[in-house]
N, C-alpha and C positions, 0 to 999 in steps of 0.2 A: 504494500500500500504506500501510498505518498499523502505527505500533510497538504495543508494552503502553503505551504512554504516551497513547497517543490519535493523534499525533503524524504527518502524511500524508505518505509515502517511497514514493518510487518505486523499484520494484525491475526489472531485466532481466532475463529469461530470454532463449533461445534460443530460437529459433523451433521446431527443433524438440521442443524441451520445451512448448512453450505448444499444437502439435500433441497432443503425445501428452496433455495435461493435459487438451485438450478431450474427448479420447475416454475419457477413463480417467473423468471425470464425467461424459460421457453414458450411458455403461455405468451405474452406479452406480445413477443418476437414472434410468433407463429399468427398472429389474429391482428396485431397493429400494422394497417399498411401503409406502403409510401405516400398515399393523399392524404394520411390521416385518418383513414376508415377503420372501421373494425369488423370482423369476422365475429358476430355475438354469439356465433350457433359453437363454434370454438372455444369459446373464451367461456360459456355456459359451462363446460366439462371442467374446468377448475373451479371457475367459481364456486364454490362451498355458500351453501346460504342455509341458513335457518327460520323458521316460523318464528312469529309471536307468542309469548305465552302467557296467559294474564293469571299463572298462577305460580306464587312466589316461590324462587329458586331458593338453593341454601345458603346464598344471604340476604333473602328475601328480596330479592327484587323482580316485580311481573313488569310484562309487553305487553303493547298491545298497540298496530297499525291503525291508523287514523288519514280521512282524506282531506287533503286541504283544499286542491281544487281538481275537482273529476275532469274539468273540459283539458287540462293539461296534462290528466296522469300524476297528477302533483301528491304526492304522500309522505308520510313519516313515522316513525315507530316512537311510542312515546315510553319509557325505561322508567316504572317507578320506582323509587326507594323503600324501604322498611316503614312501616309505620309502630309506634310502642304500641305494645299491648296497651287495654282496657281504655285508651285515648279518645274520650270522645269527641274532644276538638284540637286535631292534632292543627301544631304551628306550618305556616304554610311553608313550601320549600321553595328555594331561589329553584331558577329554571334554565338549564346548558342546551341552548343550540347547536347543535354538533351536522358539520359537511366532513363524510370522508373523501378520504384521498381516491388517486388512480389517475391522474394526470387531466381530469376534467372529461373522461372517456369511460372510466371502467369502474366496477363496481356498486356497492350500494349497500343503501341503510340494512338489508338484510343478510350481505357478506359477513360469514362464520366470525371473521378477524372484528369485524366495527362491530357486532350484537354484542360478540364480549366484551370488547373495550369499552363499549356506553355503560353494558349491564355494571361493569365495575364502576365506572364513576358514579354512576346512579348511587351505587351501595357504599362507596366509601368517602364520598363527597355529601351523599346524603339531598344529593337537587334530582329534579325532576330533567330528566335529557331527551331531549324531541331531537332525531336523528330526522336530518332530511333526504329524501330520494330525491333529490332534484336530474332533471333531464341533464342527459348525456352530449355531448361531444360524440362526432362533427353533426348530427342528425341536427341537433340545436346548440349551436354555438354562441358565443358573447351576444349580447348580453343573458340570458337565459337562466344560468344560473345562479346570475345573481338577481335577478328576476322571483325564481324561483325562494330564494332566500327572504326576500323581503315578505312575498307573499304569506311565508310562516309566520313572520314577526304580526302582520295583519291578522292573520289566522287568528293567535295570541292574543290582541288585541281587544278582538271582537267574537268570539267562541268558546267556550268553555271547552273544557278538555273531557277524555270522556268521565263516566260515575266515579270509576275504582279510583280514580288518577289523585292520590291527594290531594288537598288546598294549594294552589302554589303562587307565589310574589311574583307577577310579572314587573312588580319594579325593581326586580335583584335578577335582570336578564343576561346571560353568559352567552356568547359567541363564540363557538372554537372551530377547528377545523386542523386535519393534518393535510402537509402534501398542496395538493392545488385544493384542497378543502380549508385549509389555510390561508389562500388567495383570495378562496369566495367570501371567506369569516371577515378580511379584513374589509371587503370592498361591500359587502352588506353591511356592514358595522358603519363604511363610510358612507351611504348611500342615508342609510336611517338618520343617524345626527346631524345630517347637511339639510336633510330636508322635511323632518316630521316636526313641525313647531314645537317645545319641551310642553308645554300648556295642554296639548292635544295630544302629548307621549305616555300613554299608561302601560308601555313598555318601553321601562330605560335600561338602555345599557348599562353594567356595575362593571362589565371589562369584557377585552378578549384575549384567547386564550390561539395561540400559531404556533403548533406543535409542524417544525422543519417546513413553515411556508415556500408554496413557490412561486419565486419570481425571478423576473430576468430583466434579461435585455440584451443587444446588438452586441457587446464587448462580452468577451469571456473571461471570466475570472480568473483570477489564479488556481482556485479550489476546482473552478471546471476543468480546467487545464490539466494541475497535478494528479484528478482522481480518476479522470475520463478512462475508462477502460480499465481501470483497476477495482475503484470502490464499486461493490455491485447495486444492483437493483436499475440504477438510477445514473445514464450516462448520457454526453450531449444528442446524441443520434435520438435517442427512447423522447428525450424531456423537449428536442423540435419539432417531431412529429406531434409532437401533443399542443405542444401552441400550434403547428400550424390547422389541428382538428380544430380549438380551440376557439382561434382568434378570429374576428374578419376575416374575409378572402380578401389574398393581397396585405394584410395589413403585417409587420416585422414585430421583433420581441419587444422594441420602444413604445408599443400602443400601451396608452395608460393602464389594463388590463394588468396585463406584466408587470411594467418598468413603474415600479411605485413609491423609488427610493429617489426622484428628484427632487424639483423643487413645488411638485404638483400640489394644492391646495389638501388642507388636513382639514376636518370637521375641528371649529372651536371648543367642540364638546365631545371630540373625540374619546373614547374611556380608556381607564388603565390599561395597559397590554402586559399579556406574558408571550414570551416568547423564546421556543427551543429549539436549542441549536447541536448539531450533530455532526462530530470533528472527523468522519468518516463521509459525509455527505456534500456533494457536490454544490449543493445550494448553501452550505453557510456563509460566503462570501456575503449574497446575497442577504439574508436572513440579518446580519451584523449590519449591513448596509441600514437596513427596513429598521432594526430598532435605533441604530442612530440618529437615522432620520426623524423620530419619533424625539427622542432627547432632544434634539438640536429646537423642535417645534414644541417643546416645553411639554410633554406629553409623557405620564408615568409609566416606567417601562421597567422591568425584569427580564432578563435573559438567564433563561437556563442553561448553562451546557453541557452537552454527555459526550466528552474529549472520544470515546473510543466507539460511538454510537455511527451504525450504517444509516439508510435514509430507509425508513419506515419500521425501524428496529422494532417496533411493538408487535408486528404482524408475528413475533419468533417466539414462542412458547417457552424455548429455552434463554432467551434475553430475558427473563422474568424479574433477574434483579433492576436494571436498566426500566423494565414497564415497569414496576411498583416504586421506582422513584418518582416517576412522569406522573401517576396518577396522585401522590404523595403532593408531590409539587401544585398539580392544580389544587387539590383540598387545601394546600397552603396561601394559594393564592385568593381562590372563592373567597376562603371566610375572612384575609386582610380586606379584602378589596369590600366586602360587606363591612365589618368593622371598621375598617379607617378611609381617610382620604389623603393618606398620607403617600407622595411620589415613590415609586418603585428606583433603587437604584443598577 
């Protein structure tokens, strides 16, 4: 492996992670083609998906799929947490918006890897997590899913959630995302405070949460450069086909979409961020970029980093140490960012 520096390290995985690493890029590589299209009857054979289940796992947390708008196919799984026993009015729960990853092209809220990982926040965070399916890349591209995203915040708004769903604060609203669900978290998050009057906002942001955001643009970083071909999952060839499914037709990685570390306007009311970064991941370049930018615009920010972390290290059953930091770290952040108003440094 090679650092941001250039710099040649060798890194260990597990075998069974270097297993599942080969198949998770031969999928990718087999079904992503050069227009940016996908092969979905292919990519179905990996994908691992699971039902909802509205009855509480063993750490008590149920499922259950909800529509937000039928005319688009528009849905979400909504992950409840424990409630105490004999509670008959239990305290409401803040609420995590959650985009996964897949380069804006693949997967979905009912992918095996995102049901657990919500199912745990849900349980160890103790908020209510609405997982969005938002439409895919290239079939519906920019703006779409971010489209898509805001349409849940509405949702939210103005719909109750279903019976079982606990009480929940939509004014302790969490935004997350990994991967290009990271890209959507931030540009919905930017989209709502730019433009929902705070008067008429009975969903506010309390933060967001960019577990290995992606973004880009025209210049290659150094991290592109040094990882390209070595760090897996996630290399320059994989991460341009995917903006060019993505983006406009005709439009380059500089479309505001992407390139989100200039000088481009910040919502005034932007909210705290957290933001994780992965010393094996070809996007941290980037990612440092995006939270400086965020400092530099006066804007509370935390970076997390996981120096020896691949780019979507949580999908690895056996990186368990590594996941149970990441979801440690949001429960540390949720409940500051409820608690204080104090800037992230």
């Amino acid at each position: 492996m090679a650092d941001a520096h250039g710099r040649r390290r060798r890194v260990v995985l597990p075998w069974p992670v270097r297993l599942r690493l080969c198949a998770l890029e031969a999928a990718i590589d087999v079904t992503q083609r050069r227009d940016g299209s996908v092969n979905r009857f292919l990519f179905s054979l990996f994908d691992r998906r699971t039902p909802a289940d509205d009855r509480p796992d063993t750490i008590g947390v149920s499922s259950t799929d909800i529509t937000v708008d039928a005319s688009r196919g528009l849905w979400a799984r909504v992950f409840t947490p424990p409630v105490a026993e004999h509670s008959s009015s239990p305290t409401p729960r803040p609420v995590i918006v959650y985009f996964h990853g897949g380069g804006f092209q693949l997967f979905s809220a009912a992918t095996r890897t995102y049901d657990t990982l919500c199912r745990t926040l849900s349980g160890v965070v103790g908020a209510v997590v609405v997982s969005v399916n938002y439409r895919l890349a290239p079939e519906h591209r920019f703006p779409a899913a971010y489209d898509d995203g805001e349409a849940v915040l509405r949702y939210l708004a103005t719909t109750c959630l279903p019976d079982h769903v606990v009480p929940v604060d939509i004014s302790t609203c969490f935004i997350a995302g990994d991967s290009a669900g990271g890209n959507i978290a931030h540009h919905v998050a930017q989209r709502w405070t730019a433009t929902t009057p705070p008067s008429d906002n009975t969903v506010h942001l309390a933060g967001v949460i960019l577990v290995q955001p992606c973004f880009s643009g025209e210049e290659r970083t150094k991290a592109e450069r040094a990882l390209d071909g070595v760090a897996p999952v996630l290399n320059i060839r994989r991460s341009d086909l995917s903006w060019k499914a993505f983006l406009p037709e005709g439009a380059d990685r500089n479309h505001p979409a992407a390139h989100v570390t200039g000088d481009d306007a910040l919502s005034e009311v932007f909210p705290p961020a957290m933001v994780v970064v992965g010393g094996l991941d070809p996007l941290q370049d980037w990612d440092r970029r995006y939270a400086s930018m965020l400092r530099l615009k006066g804007k509370p920010v935390r970076v997390v980093e996981f120096p020896e972390a691949i780019h979507a290290f949580y999908f690895f059953p056996e990186l368990a140490d590594d996941s149970r930091k990441l979801v440690d770290e949001i429960r540390a952040f949720v409940e500051e960012s409820i608690t204080s108003k104090q800037s992230y440094a």
